[in-house]
KOLRODREN-876536 format. One record per residue: residue number from 1; x, y, z negated of N, C-alpha, C in turn. Coordinates in steps of 0.02 Angstrom, whole numbers, plus 50000, padded with zeros to 5 digits. Each point is the difference from the previous one (the first is absolute). Layout:
{seq NUM | n.u X | n.v Y | n.w Z | ca.u X | ca.v Y | ca.w Z | c.u X | c.v Y | c.w Z} .
...
This chain:
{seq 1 | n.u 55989 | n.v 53546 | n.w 38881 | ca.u 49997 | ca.v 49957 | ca.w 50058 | c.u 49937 | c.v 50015 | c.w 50040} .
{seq 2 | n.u 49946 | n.v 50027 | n.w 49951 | ca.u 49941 | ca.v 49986 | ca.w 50050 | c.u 50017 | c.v 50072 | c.w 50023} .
{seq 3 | n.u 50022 | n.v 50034 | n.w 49990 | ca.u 49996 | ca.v 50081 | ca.w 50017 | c.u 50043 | c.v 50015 | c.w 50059} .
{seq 4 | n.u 50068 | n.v 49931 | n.w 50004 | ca.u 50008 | ca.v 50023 | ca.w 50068 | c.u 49984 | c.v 49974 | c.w 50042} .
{seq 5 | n.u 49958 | n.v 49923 | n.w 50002 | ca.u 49952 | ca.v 49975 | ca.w 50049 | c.u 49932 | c.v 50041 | c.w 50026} .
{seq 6 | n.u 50004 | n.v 50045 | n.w 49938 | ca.u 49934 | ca.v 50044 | ca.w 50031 | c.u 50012 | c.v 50058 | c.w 50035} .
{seq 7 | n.u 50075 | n.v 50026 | n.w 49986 | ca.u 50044 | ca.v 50061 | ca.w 50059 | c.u 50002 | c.v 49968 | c.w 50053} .
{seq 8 | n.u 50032 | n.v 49953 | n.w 50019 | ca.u 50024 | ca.v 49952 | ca.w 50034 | c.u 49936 | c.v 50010 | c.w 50087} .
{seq 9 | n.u 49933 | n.v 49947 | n.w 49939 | ca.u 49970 | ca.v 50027 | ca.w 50029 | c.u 49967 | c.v 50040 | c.w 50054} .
{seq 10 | n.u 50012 | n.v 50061 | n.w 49938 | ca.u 49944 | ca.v 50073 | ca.w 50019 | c.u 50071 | c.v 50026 | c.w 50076} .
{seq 11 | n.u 50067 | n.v 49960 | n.w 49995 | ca.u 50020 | ca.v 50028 | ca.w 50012 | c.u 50012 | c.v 49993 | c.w 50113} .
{seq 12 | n.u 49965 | n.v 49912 | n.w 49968 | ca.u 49993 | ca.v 49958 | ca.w 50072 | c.u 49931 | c.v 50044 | c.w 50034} .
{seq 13 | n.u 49964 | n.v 49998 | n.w 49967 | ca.u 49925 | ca.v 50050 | ca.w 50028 | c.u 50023 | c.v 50055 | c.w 50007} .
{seq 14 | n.u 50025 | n.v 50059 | n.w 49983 | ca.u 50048 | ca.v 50068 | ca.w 50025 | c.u 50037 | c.v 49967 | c.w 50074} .
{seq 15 | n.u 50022 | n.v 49957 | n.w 49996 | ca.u 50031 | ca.v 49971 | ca.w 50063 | c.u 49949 | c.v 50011 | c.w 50077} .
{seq 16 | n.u 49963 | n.v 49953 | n.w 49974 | ca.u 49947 | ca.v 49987 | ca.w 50038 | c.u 49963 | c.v 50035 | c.w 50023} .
{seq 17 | n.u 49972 | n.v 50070 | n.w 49966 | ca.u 49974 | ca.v 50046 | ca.w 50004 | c.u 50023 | c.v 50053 | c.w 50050} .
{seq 18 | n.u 50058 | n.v 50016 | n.w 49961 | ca.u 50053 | ca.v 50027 | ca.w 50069 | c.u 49998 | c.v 50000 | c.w 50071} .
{seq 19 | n.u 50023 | n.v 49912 | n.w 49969 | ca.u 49986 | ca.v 49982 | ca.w 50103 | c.u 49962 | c.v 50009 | c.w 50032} .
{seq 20 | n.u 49937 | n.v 49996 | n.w 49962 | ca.u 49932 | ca.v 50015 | ca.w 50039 | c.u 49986 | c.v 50061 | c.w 50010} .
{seq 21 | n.u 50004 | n.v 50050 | n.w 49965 | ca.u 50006 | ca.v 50054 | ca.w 50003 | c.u 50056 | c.v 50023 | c.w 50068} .
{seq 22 | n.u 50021 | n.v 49974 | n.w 49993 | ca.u 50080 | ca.v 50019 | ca.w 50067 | c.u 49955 | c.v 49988 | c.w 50065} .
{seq 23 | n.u 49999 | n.v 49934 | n.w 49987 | ca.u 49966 | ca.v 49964 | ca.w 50075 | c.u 49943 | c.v 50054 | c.w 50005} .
{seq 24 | n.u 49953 | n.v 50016 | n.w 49968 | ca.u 49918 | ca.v 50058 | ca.w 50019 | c.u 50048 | c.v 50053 | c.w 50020} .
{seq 25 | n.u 50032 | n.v 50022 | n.w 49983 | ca.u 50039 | ca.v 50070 | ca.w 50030 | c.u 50016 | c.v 49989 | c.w 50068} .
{seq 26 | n.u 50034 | n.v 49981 | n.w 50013 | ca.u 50026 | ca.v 49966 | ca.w 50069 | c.u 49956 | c.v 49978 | c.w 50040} .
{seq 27 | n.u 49941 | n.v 49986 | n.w 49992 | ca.u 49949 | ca.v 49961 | ca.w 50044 | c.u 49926 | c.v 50040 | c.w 50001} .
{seq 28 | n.u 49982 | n.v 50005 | n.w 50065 | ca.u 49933 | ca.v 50039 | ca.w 50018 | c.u 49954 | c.v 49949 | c.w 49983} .
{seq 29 | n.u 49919 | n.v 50016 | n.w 49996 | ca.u 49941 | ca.v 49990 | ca.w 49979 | c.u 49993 | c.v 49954 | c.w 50021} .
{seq 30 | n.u 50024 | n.v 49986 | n.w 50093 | ca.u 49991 | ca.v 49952 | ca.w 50040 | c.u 50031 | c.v 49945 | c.w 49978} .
{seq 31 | n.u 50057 | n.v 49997 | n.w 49957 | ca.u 50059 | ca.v 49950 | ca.w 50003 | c.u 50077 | c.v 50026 | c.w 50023} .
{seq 32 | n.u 50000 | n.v 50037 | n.w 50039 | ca.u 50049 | ca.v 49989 | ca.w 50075 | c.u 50041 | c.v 50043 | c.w 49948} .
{seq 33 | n.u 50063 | n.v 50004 | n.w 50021 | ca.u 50059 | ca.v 50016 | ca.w 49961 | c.u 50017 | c.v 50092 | c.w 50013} .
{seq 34 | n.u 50006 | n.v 50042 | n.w 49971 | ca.u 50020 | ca.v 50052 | ca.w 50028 | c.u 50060 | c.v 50020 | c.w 50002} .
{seq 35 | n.u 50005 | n.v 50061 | n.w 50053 | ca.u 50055 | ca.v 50023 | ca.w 50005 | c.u 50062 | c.v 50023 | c.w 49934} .
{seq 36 | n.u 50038 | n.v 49971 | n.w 50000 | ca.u 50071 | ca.v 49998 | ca.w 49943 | c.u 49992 | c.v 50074 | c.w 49996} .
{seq 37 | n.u 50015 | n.v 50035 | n.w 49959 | ca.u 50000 | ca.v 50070 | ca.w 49967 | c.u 50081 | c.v 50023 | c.w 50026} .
{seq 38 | n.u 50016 | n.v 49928 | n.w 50008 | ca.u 50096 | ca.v 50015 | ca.w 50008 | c.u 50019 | c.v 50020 | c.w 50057} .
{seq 39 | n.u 49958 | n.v 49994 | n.w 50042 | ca.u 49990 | ca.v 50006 | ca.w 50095 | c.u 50006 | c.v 50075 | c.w 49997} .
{seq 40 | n.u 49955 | n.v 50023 | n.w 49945 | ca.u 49975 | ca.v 50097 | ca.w 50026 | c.u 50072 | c.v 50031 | c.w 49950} .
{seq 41 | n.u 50027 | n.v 50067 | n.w 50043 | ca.u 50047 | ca.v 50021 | ca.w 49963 | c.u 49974 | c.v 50052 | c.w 49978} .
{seq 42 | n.u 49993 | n.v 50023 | n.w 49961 | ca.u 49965 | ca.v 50070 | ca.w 49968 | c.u 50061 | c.v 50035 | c.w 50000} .
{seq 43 | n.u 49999 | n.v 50084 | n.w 50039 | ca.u 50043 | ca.v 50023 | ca.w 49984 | c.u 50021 | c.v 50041 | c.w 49961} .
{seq 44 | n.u 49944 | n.v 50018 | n.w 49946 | ca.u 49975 | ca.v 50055 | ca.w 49954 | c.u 50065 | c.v 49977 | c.w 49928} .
{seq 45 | n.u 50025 | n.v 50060 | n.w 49990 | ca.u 50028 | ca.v 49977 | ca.w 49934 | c.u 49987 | c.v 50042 | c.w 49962} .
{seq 46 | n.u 50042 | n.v 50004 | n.w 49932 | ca.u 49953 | ca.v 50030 | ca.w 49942 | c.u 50035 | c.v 50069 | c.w 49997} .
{seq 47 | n.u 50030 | n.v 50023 | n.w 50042 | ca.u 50034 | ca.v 50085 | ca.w 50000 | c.u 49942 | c.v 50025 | c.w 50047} .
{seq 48 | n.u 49948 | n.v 49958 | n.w 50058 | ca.u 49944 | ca.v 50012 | ca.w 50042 | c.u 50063 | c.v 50026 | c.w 50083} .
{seq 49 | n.u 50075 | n.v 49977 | n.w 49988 | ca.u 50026 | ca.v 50036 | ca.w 50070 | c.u 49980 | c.v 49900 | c.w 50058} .
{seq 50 | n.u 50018 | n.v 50014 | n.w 50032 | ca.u 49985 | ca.v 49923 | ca.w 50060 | c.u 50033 | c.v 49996 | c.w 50041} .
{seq 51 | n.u 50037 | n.v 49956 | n.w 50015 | ca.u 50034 | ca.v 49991 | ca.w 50056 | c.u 49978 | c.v 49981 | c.w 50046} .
{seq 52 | n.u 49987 | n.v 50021 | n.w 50044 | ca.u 49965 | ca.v 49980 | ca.w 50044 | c.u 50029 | c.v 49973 | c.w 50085} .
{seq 53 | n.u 50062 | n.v 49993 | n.w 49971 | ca.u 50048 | ca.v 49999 | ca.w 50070 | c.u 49983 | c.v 49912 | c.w 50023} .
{seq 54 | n.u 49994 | n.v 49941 | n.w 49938 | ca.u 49981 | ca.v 49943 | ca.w 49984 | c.u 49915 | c.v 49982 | c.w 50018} .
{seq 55 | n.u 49967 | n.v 50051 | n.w 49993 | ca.u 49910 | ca.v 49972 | ca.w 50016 | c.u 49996 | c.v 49991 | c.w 50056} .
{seq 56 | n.u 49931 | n.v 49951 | n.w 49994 | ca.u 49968 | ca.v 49996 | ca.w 50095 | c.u 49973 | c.v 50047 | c.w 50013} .
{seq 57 | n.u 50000 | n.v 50017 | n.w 50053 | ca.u 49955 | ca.v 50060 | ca.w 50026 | c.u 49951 | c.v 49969 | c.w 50047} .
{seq 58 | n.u 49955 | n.v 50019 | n.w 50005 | ca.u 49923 | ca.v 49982 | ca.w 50047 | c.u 49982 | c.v 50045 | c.w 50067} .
{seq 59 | n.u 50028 | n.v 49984 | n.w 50056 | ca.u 49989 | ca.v 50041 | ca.w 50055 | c.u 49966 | c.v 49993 | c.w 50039} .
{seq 60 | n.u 49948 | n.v 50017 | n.w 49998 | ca.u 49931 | ca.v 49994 | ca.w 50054 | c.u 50003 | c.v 50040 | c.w 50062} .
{seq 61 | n.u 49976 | n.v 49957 | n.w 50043 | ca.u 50024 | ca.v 50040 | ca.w 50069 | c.u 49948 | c.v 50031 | c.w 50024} .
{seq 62 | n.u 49940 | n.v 49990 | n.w 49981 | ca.u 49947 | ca.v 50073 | ca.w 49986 | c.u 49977 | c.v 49990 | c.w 49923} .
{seq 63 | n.u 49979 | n.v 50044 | n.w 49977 | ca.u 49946 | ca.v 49992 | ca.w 49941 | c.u 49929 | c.v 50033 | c.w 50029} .
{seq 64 | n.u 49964 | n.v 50006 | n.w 50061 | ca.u 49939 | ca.v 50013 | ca.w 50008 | c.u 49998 | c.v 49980 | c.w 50070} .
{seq 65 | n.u 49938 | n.v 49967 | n.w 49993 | ca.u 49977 | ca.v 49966 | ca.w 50066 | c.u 49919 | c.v 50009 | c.w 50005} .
{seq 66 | n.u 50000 | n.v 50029 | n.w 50045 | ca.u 49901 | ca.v 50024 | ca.w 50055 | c.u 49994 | c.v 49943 | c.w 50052} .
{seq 67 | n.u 49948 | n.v 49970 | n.w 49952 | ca.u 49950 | ca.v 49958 | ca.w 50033 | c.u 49974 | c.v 50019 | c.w 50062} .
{seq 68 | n.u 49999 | n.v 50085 | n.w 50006 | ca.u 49933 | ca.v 50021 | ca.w 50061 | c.u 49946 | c.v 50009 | c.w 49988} .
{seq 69 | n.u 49953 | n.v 49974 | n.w 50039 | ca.u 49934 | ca.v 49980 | ca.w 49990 | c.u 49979 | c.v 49951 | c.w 50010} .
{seq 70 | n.u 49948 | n.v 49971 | n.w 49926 | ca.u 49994 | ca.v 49941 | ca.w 49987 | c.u 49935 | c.v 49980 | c.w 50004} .
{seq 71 | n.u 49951 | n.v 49954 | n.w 50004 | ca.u 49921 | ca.v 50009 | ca.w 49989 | c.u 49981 | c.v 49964 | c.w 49942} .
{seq 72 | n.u 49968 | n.v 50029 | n.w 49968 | ca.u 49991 | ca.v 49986 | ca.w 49924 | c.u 49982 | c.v 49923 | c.w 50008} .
{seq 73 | n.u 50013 | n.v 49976 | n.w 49937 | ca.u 50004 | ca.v 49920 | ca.w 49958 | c.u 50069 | c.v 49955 | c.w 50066} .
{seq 74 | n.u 50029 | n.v 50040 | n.w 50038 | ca.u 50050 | ca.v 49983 | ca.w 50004 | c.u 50075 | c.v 49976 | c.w 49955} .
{seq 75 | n.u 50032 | n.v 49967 | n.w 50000 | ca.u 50056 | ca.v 49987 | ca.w 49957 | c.u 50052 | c.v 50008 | c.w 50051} .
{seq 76 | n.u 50073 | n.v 50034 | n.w 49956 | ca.u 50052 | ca.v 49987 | ca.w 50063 | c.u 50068 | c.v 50016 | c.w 49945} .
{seq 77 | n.u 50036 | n.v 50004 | n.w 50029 | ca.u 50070 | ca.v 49974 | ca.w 49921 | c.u 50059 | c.v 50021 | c.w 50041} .
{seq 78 | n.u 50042 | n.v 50021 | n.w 49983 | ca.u 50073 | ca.v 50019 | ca.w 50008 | c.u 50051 | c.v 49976 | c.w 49971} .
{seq 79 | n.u 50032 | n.v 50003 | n.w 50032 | ca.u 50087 | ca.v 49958 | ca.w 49957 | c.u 50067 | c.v 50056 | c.w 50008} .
{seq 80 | n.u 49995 | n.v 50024 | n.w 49922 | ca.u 50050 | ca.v 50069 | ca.w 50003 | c.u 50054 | c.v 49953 | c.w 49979} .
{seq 81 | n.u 50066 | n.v 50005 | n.w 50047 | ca.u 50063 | ca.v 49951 | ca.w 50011 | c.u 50041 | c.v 50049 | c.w 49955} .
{seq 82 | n.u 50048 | n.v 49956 | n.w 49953 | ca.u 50044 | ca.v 50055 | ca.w 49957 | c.u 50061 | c.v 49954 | c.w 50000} .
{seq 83 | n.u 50047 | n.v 50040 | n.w 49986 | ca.u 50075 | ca.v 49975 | ca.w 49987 | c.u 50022 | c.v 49983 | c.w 49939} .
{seq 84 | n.u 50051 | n.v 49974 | n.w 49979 | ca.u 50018 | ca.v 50032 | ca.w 49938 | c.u 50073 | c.v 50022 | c.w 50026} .
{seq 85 | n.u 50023 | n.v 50068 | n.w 49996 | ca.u 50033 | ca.v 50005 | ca.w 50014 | c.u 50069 | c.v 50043 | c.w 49931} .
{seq 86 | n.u 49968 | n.v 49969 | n.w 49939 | ca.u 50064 | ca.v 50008 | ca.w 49952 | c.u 50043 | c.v 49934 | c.w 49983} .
{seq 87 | n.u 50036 | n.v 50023 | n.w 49940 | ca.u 50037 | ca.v 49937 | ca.w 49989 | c.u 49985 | c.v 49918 | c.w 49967} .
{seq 88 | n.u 49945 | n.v 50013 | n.w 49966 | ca.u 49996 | ca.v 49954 | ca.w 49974 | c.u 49907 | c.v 49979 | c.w 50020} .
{seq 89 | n.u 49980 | n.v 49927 | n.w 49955 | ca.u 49954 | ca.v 49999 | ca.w 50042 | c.u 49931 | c.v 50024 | c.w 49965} .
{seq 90 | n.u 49944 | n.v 50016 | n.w 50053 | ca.u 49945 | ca.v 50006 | ca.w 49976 | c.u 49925 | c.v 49991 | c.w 49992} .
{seq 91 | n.u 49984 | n.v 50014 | n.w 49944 | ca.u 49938 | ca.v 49964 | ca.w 49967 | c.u 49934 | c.v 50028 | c.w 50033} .
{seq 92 | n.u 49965 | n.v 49996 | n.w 50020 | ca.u 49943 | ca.v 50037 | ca.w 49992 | c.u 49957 | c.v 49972 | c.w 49943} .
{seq 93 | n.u 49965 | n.v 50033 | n.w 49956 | ca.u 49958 | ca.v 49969 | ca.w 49942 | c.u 49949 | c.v 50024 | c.w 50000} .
{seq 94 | n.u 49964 | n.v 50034 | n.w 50050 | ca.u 49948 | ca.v 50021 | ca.w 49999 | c.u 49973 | c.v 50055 | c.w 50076} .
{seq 95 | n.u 49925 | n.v 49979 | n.w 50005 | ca.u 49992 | ca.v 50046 | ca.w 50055 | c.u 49931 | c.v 50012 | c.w 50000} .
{seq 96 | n.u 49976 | n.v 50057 | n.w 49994 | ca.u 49937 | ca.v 50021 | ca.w 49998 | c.u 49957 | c.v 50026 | c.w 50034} .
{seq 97 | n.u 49957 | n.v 50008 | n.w 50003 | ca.u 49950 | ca.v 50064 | ca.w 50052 | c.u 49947 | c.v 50036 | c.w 49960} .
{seq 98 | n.u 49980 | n.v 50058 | n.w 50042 | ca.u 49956 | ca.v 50049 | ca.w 49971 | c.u 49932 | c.v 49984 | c.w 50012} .
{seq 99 | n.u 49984 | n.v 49939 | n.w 50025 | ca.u 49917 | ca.v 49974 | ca.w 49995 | c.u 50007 | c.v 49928 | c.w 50022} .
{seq 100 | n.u 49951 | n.v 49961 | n.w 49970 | ca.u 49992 | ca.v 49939 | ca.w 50017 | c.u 50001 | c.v 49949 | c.w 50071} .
{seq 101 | n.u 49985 | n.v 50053 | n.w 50047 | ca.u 50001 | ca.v 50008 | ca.w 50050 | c.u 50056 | c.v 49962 | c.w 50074} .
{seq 102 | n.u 50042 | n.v 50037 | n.w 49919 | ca.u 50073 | ca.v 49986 | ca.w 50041 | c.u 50033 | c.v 49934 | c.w 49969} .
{seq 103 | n.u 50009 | n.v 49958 | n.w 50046 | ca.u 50065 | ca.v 49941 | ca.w 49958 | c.u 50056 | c.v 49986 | c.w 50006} .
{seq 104 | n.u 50039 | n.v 50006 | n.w 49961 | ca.u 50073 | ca.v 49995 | ca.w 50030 | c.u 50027 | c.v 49907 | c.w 49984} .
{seq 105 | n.u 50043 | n.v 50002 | n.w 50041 | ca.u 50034 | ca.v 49959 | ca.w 49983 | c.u 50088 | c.v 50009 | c.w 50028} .
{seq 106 | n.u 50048 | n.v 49974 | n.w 49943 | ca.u 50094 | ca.v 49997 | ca.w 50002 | c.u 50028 | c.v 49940 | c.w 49989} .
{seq 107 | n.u 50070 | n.v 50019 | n.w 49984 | ca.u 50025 | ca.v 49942 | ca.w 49980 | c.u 50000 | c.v 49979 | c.w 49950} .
{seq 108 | n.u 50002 | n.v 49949 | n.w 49964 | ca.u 50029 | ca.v 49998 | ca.w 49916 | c.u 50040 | c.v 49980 | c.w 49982} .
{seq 109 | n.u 50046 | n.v 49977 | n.w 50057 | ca.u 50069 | ca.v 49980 | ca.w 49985 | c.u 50050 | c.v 50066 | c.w 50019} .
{seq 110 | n.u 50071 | n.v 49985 | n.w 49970 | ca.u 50032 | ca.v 50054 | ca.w 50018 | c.u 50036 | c.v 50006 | c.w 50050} .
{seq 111 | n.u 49994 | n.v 50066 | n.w 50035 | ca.u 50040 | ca.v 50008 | ca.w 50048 | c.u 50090 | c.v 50029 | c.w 50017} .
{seq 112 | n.u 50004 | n.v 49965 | n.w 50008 | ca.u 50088 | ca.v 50009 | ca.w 50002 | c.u 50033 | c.v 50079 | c.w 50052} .
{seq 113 | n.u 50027 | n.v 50011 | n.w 49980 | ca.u 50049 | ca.v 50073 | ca.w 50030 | c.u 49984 | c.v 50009 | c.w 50082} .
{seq 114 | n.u 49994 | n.v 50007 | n.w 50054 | ca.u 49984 | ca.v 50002 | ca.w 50047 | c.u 49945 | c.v 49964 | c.w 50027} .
{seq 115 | n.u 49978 | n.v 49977 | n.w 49975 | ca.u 49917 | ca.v 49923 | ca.w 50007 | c.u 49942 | c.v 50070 | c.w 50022} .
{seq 116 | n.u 49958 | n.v 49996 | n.w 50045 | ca.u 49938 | ca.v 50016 | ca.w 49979 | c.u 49940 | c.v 49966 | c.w 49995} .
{seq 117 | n.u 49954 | n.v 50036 | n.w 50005 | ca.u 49942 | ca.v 49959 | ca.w 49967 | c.u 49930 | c.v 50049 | c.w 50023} .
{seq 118 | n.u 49937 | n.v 49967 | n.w 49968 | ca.u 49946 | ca.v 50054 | ca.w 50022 | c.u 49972 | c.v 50001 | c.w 49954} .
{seq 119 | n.u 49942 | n.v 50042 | n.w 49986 | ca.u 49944 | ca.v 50005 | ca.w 49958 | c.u 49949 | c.v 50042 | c.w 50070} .
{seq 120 | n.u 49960 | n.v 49937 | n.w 49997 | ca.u 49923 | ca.v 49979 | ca.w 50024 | c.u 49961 | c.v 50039 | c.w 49960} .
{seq 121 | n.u 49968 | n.v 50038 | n.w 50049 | ca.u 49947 | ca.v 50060 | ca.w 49950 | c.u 49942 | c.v 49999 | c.w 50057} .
{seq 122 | n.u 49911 | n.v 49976 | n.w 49965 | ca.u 49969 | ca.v 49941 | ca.w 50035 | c.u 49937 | c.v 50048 | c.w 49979} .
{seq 123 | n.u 49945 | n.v 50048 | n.w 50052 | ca.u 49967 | ca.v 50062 | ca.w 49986 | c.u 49927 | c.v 49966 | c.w 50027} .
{seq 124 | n.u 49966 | n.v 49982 | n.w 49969 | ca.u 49928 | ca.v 49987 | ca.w 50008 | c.u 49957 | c.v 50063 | c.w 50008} .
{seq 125 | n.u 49980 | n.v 50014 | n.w 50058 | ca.u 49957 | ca.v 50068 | ca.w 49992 | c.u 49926 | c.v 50002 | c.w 49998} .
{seq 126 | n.u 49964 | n.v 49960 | n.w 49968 | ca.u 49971 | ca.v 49969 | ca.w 49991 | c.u 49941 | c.v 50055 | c.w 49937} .
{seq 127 | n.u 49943 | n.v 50027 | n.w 50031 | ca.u 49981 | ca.v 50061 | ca.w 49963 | c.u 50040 | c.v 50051 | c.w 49997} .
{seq 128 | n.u 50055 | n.v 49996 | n.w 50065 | ca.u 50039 | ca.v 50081 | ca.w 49987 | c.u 49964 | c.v 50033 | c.w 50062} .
{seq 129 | n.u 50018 | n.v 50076 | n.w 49999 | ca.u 49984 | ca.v 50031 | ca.w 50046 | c.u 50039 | c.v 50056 | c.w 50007} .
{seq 130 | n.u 50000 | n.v 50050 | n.w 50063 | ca.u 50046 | ca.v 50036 | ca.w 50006 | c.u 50076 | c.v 49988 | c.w 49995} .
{seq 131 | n.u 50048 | n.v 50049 | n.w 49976 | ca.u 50076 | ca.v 50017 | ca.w 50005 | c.u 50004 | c.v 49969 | c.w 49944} .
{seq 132 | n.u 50053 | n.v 49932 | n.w 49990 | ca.u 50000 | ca.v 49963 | ca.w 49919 | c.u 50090 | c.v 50013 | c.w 50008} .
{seq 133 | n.u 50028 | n.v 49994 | n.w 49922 | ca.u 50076 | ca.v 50010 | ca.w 49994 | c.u 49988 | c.v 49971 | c.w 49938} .
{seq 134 | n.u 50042 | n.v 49953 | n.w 50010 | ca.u 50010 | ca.v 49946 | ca.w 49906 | c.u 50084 | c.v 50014 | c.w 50000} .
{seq 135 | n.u 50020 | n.v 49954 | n.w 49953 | ca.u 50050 | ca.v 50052 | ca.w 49984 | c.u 50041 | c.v 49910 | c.w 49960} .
{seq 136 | n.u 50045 | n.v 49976 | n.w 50003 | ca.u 50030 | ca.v 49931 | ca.w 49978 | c.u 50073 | c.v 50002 | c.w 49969} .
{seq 137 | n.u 50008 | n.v 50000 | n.w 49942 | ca.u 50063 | ca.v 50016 | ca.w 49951 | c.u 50041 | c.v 49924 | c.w 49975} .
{seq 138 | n.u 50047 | n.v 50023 | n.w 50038 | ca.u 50049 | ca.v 49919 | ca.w 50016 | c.u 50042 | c.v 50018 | c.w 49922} .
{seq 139 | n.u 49992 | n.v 49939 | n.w 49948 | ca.u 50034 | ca.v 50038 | ca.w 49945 | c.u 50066 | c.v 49946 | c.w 50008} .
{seq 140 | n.u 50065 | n.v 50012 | n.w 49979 | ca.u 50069 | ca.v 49943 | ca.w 50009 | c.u 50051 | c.v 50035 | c.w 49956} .
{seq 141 | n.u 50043 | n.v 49957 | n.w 50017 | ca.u 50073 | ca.v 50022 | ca.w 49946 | c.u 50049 | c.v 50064 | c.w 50012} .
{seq 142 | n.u 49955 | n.v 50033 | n.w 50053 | ca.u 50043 | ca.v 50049 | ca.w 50020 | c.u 49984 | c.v 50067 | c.w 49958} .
{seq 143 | n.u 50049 | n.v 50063 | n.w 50009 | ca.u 50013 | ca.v 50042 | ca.w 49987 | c.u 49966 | c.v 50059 | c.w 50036} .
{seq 144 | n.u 49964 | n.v 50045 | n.w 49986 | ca.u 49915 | ca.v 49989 | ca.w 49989 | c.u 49986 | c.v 49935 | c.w 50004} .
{seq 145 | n.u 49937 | n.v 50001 | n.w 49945 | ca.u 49988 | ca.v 49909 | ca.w 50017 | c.u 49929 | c.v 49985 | c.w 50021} .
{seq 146 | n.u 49991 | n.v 50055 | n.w 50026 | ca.u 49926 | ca.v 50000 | ca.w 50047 | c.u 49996 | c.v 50035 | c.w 50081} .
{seq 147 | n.u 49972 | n.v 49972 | n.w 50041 | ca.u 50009 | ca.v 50024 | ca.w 50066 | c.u 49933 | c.v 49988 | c.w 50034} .
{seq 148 | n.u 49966 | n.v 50080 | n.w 50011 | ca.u 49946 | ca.v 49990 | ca.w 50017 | c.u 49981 | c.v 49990 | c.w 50093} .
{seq 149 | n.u 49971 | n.v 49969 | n.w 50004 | ca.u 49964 | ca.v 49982 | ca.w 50069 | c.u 49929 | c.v 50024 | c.w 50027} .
{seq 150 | n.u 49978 | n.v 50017 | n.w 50060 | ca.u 49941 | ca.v 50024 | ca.w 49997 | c.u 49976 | c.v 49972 | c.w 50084} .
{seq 151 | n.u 49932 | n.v 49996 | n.w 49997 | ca.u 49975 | ca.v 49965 | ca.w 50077 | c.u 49927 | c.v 50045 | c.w 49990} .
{seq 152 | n.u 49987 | n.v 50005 | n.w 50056 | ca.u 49950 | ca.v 50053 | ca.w 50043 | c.u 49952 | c.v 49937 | c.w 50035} .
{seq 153 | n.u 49954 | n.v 50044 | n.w 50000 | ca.u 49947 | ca.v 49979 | ca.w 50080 | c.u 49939 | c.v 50042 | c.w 49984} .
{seq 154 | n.u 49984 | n.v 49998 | n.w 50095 | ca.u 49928 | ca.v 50046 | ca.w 49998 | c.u 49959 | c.v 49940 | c.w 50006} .
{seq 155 | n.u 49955 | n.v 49999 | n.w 49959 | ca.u 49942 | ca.v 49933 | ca.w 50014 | c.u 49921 | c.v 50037 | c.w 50028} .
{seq 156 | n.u 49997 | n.v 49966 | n.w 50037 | ca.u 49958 | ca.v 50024 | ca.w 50049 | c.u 49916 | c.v 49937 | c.w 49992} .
{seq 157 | n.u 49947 | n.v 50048 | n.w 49984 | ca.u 49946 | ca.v 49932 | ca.w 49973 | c.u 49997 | c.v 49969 | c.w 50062} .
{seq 158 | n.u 49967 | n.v 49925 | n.w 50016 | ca.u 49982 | ca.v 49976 | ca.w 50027 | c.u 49920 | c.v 49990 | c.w 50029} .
């Protein structure tokens, strides 16, 4: 008797544990809920072939944009406009740059089959000098799943 009040138990705390465990998975540092895993379609299977007739595709209507000339500790930012122009919808999960310099900002919700959208890429030149080229890697659910971006300017001292 006492042995299965003590499974019983061990077995309500396994419960509990779980859940909590579930809920930390699902939920960022902040609190705020993240994106469902069920949203992104991965198209990779385990033979490595992909169909790819089903992915979003990411169509940027430039990937490089010249500032000109800029005068140093200036700031100035661009908005590279993209489509999605596959079938299903897409994620972006990440977007980077090649110096601190640069900040981007996207969406983090998903974008649906014909929707577009931007990623804000925000260039402080600030101690730069001369001919600068950074370089901003939009990472998403697509097929390549990286798409690089690049912005220019001549900064000119003040």
């Amino acid at each position: 008797m006492m042995n299965a009040m003590r499974s019983g138990f061990l077995f309500i705390i396994f419960l509990i544990s779980a859940g909590i465990g579930f809920y930390a998975c699902n939920s960022s540092s902040d609190g705020k809920q993240m994106l469902s895993s069920g949203l992104v379609t991965n198209p990779n299977t385990a033979n490595g072939k992909v169909d790819q007739s089903m992915l979003p595709v990411i169509t940027f209507t430039e990937v490089e944009h010249d500032f000109g000339l800029i005068m140093e500790g200036e700031t100035v930012s661009y908005n590279f406009k993209f489509r999605n122009t596959g079938k299903s919808d897409l994620v972006i999960t990440e977007v980077s740059t090649s110096c601190g310099c640069t900040v981007p900002s996207y969406p983090k919700n998903a974008i649906r089959p014909g929707e577009e959208g931007f990623v804000k890429v925000a260039f402080n030149s600030r101690g730069k000098r001369g001919y600068q080229t950074k370089s901003v890697v939009v990472l998403a659910n697509t097929q390549p799943n990286a798409t690089q971006l690049r912005i220019k300017a001549q900064i000119a001292k003040q």
